[in-house]
CHARMM internal coordinates of N, CA and C (Angstrom, degrees):
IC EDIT
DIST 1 N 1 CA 1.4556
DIST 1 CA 1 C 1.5330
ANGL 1 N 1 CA 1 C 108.74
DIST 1 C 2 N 1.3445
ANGL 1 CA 1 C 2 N 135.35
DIHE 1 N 1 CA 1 C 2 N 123.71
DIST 2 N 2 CA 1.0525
ANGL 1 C 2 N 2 CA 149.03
DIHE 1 CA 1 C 2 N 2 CA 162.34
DIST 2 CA 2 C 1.8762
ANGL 2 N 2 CA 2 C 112.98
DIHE 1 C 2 N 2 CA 2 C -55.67
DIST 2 C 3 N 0.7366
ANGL 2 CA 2 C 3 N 107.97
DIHE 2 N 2 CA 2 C 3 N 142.00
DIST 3 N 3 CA 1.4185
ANGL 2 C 3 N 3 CA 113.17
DIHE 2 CA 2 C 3 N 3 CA 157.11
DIST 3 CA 3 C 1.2172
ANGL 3 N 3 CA 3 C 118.86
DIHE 2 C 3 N 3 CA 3 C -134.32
DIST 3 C 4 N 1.5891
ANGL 3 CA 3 C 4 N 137.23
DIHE 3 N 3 CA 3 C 4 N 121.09
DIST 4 N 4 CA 1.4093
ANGL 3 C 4 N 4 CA 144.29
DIHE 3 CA 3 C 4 N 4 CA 132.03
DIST 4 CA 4 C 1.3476
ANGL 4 N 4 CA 4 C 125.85
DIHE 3 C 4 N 4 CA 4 C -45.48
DIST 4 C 5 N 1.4122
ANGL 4 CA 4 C 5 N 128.93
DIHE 4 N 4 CA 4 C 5 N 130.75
DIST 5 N 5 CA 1.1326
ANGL 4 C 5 N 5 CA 134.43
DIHE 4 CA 4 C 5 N 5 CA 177.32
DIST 5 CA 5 C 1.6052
ANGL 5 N 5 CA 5 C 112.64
DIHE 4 C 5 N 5 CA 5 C -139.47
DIST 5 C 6 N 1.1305
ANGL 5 CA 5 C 6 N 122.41
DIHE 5 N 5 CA 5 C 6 N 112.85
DIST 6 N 6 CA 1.7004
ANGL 5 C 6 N 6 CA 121.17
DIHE 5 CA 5 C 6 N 6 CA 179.68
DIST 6 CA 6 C 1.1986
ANGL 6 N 6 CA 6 C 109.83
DIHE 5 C 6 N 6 CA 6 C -32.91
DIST 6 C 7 N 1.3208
ANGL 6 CA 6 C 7 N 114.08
DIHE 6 N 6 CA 6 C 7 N 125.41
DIST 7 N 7 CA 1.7173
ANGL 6 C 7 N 7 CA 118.03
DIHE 6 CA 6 C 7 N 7 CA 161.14
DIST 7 CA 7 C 1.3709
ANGL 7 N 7 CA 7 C 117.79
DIHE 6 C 7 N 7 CA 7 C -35.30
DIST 7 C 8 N 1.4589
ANGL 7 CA 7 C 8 N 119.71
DIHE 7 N 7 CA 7 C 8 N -64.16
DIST 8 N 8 CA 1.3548
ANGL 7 C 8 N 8 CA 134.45
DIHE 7 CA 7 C 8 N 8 CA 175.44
DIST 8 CA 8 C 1.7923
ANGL 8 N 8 CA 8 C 119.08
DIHE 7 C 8 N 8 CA 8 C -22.80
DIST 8 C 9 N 1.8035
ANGL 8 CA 8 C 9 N 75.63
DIHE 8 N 8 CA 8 C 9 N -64.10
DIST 9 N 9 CA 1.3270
ANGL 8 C 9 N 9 CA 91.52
DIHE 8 CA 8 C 9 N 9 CA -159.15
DIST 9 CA 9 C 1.9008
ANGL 9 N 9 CA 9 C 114.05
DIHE 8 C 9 N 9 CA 9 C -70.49
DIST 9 C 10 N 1.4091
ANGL 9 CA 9 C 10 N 110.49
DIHE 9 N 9 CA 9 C 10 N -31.86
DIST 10 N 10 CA 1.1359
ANGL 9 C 10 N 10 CA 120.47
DIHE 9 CA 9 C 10 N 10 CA 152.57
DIST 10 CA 10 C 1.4757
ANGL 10 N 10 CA 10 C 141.86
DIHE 9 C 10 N 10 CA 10 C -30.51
DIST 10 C 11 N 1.8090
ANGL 10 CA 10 C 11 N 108.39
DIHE 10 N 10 CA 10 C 11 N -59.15
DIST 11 N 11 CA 1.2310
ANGL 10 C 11 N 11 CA 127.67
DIHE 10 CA 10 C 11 N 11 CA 140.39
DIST 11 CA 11 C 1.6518
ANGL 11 N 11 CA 11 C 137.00
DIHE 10 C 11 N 11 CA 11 C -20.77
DIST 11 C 12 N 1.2121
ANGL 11 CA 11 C 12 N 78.97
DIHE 11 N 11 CA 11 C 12 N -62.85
DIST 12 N 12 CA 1.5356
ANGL 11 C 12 N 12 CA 100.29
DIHE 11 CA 11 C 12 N 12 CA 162.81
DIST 12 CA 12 C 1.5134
ANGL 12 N 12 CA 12 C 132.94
DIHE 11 C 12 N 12 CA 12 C -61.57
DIST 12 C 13 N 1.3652
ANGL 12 CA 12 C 13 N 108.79
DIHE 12 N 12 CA 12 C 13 N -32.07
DIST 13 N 13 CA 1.2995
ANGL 12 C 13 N 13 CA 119.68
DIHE 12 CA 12 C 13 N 13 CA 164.87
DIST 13 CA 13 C 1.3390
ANGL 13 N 13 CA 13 C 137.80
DIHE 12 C 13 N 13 CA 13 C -72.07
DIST 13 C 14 N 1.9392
ANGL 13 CA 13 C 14 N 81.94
DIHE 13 N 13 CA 13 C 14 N -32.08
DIST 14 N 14 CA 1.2873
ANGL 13 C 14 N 14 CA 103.85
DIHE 13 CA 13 C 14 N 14 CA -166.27
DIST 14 CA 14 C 2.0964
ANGL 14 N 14 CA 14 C 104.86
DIHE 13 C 14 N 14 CA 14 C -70.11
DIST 14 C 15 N 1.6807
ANGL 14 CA 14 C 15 N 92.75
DIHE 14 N 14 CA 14 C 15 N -44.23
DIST 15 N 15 CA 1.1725
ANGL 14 C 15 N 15 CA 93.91
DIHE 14 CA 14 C 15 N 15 CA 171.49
DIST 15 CA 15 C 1.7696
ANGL 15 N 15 CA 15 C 138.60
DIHE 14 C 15 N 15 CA 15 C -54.40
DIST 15 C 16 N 1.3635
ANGL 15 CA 15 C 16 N 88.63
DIHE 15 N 15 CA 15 C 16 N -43.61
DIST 16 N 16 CA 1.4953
ANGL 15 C 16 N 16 CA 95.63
DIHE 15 CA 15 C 16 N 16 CA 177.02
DIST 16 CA 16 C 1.4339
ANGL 16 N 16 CA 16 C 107.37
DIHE 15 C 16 N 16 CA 16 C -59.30
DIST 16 C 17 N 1.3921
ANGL 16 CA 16 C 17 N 147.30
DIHE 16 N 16 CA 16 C 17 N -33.39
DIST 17 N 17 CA 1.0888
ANGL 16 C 17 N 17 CA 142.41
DIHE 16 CA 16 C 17 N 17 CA -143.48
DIST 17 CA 17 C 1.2738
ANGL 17 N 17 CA 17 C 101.40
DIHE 16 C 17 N 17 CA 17 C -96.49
DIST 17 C 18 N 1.4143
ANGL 17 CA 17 C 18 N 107.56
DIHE 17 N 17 CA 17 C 18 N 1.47
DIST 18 N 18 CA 2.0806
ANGL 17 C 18 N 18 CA 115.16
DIHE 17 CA 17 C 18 N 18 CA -156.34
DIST 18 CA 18 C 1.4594
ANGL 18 N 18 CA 18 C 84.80
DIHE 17 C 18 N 18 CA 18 C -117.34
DIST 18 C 19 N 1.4861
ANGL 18 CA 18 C 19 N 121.80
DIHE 18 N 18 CA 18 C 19 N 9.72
DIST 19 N 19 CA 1.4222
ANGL 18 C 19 N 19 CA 93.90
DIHE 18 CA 18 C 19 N 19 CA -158.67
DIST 19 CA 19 C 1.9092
ANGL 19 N 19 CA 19 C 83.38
DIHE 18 C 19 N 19 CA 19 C -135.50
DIST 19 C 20 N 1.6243
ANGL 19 CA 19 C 20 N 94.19
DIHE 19 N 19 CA 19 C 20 N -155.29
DIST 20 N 20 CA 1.9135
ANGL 19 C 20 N 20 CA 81.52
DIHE 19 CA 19 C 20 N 20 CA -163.76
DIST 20 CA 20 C 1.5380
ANGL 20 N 20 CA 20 C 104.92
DIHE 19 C 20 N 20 CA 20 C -98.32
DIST 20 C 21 N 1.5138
ANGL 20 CA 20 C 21 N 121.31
DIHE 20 N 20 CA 20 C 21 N 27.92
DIST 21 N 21 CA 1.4722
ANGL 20 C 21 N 21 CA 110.63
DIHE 20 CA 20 C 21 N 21 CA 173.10
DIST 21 CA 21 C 1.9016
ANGL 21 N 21 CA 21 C 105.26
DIHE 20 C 21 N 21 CA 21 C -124.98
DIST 21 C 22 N 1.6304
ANGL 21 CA 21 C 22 N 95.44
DIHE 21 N 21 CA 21 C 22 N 38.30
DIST 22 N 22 CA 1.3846
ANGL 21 C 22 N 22 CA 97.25
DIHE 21 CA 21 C 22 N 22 CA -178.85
DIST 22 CA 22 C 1.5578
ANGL 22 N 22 CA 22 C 107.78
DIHE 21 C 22 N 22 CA 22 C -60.65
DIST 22 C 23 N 1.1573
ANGL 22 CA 22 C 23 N 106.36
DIHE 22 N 22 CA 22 C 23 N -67.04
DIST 23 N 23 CA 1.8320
ANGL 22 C 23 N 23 CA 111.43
DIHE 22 CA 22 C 23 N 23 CA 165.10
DIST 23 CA 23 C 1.4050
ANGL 23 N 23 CA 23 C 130.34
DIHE 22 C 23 N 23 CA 23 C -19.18
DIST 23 C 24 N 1.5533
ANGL 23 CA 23 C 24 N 103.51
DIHE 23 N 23 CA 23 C 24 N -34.70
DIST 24 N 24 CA 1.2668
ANGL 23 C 24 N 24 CA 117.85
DIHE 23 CA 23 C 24 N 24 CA 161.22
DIST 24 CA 24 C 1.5399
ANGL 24 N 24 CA 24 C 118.87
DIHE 23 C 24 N 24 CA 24 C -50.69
DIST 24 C 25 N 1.1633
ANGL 24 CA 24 C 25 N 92.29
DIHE 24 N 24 CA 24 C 25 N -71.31
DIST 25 N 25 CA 1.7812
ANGL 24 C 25 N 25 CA 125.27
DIHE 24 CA 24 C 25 N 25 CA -175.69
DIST 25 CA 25 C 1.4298
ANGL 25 N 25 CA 25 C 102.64
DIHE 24 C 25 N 25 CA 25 C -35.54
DIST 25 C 26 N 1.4690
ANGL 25 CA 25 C 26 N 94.75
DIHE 25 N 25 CA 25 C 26 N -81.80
DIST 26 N 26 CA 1.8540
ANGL 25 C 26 N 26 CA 93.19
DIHE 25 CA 25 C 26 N 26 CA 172.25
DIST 26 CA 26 C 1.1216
ANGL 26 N 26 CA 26 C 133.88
DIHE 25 C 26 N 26 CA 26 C -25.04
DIST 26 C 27 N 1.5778
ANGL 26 CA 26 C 27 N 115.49
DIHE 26 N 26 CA 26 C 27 N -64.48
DIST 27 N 27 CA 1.4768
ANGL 26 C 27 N 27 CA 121.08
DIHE 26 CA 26 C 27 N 27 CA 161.74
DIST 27 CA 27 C 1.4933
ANGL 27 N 27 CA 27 C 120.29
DIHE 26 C 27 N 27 CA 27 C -50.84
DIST 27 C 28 N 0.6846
ANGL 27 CA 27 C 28 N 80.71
DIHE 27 N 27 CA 27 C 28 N -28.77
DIST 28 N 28 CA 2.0220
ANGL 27 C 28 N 28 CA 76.91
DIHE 27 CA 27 C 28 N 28 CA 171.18
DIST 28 CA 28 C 1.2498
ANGL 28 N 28 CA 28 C 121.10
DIHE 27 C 28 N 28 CA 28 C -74.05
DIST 28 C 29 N 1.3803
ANGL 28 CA 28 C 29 N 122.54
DIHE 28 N 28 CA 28 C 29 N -52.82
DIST 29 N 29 CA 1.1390
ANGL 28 C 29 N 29 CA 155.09
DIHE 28 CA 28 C 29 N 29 CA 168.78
DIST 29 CA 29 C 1.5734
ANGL 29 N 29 CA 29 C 101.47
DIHE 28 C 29 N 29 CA 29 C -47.53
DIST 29 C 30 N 0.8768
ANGL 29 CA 29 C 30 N 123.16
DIHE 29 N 29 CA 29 C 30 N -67.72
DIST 30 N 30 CA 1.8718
ANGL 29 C 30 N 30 CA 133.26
DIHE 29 CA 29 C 30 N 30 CA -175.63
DIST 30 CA 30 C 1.4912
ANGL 30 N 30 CA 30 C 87.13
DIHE 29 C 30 N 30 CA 30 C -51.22
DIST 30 C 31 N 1.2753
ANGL 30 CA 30 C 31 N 121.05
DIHE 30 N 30 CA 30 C 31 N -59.99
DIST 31 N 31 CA 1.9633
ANGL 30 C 31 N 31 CA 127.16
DIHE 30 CA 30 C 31 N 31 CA -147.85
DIST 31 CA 31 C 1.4814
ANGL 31 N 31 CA 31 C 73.50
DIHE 30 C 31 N 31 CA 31 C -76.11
DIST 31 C 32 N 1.3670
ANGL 31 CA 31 C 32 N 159.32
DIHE 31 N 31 CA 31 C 32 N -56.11
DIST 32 N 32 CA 1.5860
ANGL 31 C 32 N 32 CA 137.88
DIHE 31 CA 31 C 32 N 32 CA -147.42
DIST 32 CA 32 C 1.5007
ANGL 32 N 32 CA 32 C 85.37
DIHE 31 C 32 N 32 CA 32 C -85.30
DIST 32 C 33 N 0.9106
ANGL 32 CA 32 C 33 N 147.51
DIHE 32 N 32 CA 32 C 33 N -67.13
DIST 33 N 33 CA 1.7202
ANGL 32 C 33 N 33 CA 130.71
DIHE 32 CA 32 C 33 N 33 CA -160.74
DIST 33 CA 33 C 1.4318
ANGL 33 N 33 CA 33 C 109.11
DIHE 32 C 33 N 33 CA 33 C -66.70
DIST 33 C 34 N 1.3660
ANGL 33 CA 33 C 34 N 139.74
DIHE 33 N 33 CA 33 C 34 N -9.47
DIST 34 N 34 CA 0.8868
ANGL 33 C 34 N 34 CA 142.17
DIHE 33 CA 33 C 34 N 34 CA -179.03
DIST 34 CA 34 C 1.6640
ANGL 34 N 34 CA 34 C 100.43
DIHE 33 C 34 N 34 CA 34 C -81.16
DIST 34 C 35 N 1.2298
ANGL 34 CA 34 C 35 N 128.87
DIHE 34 N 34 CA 34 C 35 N -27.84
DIST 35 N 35 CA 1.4087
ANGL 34 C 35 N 35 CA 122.76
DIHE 34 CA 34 C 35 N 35 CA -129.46
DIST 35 CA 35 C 1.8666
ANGL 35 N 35 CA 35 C 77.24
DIHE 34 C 35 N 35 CA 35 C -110.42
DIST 35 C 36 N 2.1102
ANGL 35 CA 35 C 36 N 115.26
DIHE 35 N 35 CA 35 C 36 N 123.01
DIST 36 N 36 CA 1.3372
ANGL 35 C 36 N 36 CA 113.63
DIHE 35 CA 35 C 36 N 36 CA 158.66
DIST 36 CA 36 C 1.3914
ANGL 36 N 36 CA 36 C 107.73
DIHE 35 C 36 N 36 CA 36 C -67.12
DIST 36 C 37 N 1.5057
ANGL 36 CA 36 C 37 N 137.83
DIHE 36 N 36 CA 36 C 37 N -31.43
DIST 37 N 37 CA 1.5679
ANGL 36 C 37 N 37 CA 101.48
DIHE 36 CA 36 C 37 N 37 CA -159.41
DIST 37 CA 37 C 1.4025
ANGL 37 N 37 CA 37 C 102.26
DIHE 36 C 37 N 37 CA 37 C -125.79
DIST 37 C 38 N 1.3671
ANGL 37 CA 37 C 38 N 103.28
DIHE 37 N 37 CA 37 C 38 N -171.28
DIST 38 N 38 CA 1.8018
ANGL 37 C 38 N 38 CA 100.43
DIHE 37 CA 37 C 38 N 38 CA 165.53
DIST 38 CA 38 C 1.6290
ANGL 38 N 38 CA 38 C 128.18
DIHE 37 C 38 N 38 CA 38 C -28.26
DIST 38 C 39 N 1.3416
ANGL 38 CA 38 C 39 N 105.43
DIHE 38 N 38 CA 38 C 39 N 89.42
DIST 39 N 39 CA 1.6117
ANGL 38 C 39 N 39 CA 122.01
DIHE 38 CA 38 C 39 N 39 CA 157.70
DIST 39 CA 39 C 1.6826
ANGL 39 N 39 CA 39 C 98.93
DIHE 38 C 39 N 39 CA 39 C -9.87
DIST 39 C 40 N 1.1597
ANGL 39 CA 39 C 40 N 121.26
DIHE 39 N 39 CA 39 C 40 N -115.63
DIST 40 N 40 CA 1.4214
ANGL 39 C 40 N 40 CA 169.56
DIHE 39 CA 39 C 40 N 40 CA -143.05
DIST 40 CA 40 C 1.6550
ANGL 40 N 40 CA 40 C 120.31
DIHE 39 C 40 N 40 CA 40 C -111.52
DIST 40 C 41 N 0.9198
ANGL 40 CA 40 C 41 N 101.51
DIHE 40 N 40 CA 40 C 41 N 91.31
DIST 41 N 41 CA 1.8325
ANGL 40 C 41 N 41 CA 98.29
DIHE 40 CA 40 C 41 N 41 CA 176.02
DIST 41 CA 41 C 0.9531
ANGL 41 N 41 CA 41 C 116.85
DIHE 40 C 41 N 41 CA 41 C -76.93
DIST 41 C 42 N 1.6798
ANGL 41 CA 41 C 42 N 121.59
DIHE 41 N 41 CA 41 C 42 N 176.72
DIST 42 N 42 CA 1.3820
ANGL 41 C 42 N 42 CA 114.25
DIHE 41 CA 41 C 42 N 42 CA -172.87
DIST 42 CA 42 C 1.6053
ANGL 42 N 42 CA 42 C 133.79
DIHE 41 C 42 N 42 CA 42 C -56.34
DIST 42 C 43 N 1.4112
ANGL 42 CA 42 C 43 N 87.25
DIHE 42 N 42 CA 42 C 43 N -57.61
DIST 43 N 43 CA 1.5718
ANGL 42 C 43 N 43 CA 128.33
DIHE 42 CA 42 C 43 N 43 CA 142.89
DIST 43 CA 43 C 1.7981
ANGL 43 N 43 CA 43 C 107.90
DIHE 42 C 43 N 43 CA 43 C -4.13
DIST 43 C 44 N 1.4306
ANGL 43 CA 43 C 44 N 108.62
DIHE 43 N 43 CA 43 C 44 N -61.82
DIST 44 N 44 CA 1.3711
ANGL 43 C 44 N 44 CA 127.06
DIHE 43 CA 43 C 44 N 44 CA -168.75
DIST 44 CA 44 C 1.4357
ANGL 44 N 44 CA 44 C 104.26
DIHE 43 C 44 N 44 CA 44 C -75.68
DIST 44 C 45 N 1.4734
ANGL 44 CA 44 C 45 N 116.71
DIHE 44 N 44 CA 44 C 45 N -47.21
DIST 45 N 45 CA 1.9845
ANGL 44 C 45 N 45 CA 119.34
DIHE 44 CA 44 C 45 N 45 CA 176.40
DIST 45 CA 45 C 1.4374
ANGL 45 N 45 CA 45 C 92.41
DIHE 44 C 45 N 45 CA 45 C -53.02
DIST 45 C 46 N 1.4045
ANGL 45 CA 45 C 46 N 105.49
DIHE 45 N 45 CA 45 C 46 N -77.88
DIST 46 N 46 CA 1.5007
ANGL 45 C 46 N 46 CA 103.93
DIHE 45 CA 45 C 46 N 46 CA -164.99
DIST 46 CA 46 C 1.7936
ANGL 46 N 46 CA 46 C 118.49
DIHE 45 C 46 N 46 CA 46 C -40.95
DIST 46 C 47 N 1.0239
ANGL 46 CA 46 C 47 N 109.07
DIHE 46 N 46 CA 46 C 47 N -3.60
DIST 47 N 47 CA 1.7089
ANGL 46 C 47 N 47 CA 111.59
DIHE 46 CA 46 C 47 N 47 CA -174.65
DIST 47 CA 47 C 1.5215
ANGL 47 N 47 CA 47 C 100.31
DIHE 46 C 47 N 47 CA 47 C -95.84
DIST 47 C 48 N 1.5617
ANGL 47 CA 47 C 48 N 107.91
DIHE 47 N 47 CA 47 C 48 N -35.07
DIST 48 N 48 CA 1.5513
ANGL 47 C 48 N 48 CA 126.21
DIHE 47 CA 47 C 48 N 48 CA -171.90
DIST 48 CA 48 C 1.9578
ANGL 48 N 48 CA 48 C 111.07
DIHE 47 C 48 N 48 CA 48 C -74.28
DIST 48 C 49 N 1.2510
ANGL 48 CA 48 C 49 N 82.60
DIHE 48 N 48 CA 48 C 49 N -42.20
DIST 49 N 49 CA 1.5275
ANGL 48 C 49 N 49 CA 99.49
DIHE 48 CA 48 C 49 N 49 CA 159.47
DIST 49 CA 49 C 1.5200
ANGL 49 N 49 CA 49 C 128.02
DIHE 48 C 49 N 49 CA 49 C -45.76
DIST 49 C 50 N 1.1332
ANGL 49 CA 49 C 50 N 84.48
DIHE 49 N 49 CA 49 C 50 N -63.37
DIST 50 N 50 CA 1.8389
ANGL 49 C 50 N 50 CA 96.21
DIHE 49 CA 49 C 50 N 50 CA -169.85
DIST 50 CA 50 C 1.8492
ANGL 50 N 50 CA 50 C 95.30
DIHE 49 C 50 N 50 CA 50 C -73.59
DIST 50 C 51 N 1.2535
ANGL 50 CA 50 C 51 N 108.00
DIHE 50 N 50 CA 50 C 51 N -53.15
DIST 51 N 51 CA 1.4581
ANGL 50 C 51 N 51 CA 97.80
DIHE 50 CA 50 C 51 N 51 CA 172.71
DIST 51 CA 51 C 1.8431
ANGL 51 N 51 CA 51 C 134.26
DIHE 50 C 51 N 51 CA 51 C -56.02
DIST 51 C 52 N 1.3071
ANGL 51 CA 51 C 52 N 104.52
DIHE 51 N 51 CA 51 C 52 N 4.91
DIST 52 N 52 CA 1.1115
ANGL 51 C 52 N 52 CA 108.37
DIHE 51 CA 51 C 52 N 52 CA -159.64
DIST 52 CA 52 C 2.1083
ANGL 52 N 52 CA 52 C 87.28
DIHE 51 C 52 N 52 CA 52 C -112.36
DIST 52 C 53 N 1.6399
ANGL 52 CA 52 C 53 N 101.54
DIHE 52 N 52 CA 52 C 53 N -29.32
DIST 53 N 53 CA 1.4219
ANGL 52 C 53 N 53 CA 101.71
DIHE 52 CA 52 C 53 N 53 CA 177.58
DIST 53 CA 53 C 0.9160
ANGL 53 N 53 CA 53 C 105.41
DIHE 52 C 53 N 53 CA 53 C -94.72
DIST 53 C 54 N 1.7911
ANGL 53 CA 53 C 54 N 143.67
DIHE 53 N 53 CA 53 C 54 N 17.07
DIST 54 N 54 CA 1.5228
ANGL 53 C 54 N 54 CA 136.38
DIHE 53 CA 53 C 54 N 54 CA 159.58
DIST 54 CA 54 C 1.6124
ANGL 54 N 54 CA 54 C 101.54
DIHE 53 C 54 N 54 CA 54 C -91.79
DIST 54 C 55 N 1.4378
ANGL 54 CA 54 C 55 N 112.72
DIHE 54 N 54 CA 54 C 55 N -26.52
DIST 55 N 55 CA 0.9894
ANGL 54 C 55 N 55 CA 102.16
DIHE 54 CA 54 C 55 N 55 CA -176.46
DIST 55 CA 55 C 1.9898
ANGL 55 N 55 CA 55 C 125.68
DIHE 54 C 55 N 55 CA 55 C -71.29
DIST 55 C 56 N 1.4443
ANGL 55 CA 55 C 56 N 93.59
DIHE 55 N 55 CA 55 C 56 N -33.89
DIST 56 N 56 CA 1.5522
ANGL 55 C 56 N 56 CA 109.74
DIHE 55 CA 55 C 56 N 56 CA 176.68
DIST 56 CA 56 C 1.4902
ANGL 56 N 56 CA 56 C 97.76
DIHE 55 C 56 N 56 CA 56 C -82.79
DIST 56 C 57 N 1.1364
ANGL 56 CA 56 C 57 N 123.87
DIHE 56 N 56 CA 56 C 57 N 9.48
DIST 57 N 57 CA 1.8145
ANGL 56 C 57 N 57 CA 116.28
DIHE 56 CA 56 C 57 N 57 CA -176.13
DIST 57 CA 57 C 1.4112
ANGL 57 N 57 CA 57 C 91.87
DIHE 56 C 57 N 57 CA 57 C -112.77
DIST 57 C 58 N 1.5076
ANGL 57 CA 57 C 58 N 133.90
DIHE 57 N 57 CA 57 C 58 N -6.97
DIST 58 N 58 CA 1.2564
ANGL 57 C 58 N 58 CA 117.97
DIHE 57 CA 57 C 58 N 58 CA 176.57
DIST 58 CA 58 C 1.8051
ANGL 58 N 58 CA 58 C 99.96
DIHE 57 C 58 N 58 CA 58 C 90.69
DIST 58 C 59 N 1.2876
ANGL 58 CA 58 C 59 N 145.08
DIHE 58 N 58 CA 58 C 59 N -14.09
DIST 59 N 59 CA 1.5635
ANGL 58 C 59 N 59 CA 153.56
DIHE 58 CA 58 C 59 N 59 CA -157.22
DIST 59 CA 59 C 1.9686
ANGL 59 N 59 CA 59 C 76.78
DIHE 58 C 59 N 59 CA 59 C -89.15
DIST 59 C 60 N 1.1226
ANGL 59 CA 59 C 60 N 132.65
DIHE 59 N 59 CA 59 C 60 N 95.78
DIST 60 N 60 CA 1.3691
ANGL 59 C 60 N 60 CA 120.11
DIHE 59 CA 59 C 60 N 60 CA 142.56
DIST 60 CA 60 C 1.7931
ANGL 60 N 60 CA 60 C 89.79
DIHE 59 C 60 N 60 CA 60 C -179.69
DIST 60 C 61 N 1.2960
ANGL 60 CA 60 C 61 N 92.88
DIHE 60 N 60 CA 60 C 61 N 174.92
DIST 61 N 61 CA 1.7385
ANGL 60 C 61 N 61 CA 108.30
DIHE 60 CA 60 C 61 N 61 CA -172.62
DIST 61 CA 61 C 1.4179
ANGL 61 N 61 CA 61 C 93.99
DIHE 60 C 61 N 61 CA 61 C -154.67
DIST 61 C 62 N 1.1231
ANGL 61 CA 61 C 62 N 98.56
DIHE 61 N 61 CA 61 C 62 N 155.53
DIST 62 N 62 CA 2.0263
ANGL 61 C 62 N 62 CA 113.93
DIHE 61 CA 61 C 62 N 62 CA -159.31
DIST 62 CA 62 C 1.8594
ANGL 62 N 62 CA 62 C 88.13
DIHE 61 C 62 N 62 CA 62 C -82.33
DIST 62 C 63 N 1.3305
ANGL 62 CA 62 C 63 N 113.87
DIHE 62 N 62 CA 62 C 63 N 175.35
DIST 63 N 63 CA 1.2979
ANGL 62 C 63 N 63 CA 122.91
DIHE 62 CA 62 C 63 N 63 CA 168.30
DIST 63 CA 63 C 1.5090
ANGL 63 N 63 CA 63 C 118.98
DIHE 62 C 63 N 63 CA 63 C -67.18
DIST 63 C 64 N 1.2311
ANGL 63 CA 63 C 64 N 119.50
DIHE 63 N 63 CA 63 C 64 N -36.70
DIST 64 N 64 CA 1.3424
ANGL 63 C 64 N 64 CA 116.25
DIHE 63 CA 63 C 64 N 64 CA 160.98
DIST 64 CA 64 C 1.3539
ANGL 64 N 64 CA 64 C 135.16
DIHE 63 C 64 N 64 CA 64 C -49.25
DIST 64 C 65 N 1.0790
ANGL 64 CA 64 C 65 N 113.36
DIHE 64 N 64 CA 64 C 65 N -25.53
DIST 65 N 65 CA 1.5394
ANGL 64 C 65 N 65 CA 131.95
DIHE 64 CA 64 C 65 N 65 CA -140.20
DIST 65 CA 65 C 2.1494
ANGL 65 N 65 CA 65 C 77.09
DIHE 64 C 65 N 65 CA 65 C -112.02
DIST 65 C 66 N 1.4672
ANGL 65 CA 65 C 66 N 112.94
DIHE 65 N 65 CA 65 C 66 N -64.05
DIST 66 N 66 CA 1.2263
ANGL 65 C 66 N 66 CA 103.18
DIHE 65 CA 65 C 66 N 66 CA 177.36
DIST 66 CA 66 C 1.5173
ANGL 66 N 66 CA 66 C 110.53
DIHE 65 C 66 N 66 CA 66 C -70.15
DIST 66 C 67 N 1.0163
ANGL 66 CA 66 C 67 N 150.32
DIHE 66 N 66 CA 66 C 67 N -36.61
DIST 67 N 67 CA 1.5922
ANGL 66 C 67 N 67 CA 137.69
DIHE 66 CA 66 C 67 N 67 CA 159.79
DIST 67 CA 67 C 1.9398
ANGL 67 N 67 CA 67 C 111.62
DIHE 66 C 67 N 67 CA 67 C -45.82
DIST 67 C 68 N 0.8252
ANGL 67 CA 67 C 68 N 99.98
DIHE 67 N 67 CA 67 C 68 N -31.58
DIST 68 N 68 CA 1.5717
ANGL 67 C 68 N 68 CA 85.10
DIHE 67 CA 67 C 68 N 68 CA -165.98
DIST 68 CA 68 C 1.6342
ANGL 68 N 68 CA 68 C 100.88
DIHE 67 C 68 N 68 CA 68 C -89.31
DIST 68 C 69 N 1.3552
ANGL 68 CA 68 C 69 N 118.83
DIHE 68 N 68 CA 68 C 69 N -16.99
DIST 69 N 69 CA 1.7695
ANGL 68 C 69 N 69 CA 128.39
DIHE 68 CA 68 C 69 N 69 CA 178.51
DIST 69 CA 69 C 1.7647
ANGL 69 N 69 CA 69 C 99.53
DIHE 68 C 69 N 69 CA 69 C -90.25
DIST 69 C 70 N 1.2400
ANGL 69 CA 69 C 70 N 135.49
DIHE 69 N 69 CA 69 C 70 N 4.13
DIST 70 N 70 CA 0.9650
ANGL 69 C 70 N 70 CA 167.04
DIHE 69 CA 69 C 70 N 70 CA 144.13
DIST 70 CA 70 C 1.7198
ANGL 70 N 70 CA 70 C 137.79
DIHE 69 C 70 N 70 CA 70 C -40.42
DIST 70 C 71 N 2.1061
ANGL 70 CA 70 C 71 N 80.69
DIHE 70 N 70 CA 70 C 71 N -68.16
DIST 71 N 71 CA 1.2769
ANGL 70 C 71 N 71 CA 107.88
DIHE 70 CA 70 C 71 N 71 CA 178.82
DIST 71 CA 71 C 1.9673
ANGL 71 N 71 CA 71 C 97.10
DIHE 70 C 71 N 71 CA 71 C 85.69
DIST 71 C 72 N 0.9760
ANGL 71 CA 71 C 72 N 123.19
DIHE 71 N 71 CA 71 C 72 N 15.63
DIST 72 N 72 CA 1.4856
ANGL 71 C 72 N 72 CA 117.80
DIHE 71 CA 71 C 72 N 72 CA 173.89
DIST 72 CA 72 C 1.3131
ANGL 72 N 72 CA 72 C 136.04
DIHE 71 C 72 N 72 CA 72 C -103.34
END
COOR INIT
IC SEED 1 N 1 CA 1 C
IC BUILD
């Protein structure tokens, strides 16, 4: 069986894995092949979305920062 895989997207993988959130990658990677049904609903992009434009808007605070406003 052949498999195709986007150049791009490959690249991209390839990089992250060279870099320091390989650990990341994997786990991610394992949890999506693991998973029989729908990943992610729409519902869920659009949440990923907006979180992804608080993040480039500067709207977020590290985990520390929310643990200690917390008290945890």
């Amino acid at each position: 069986m052949k498999i195709n895989i986007d150049e791009q997207l490959l690249f991209m993988i390839h990089t992250i894995y060279q870099g320091p959130d390989s650990h990341a990658l994997r786990k991610f990677v394992e949890f999506l092949y693991e998973q029989e049904d729908e990943l992610l609903t729409d519902d869920d992009w659009t949440a990923i979305q907006e979180g992804r434009e608080d993040v480039a808007q500067g709207r977020v605070i590290s985990l520390d920062e929310y643990e200690k406003a917390r008290g945890l």
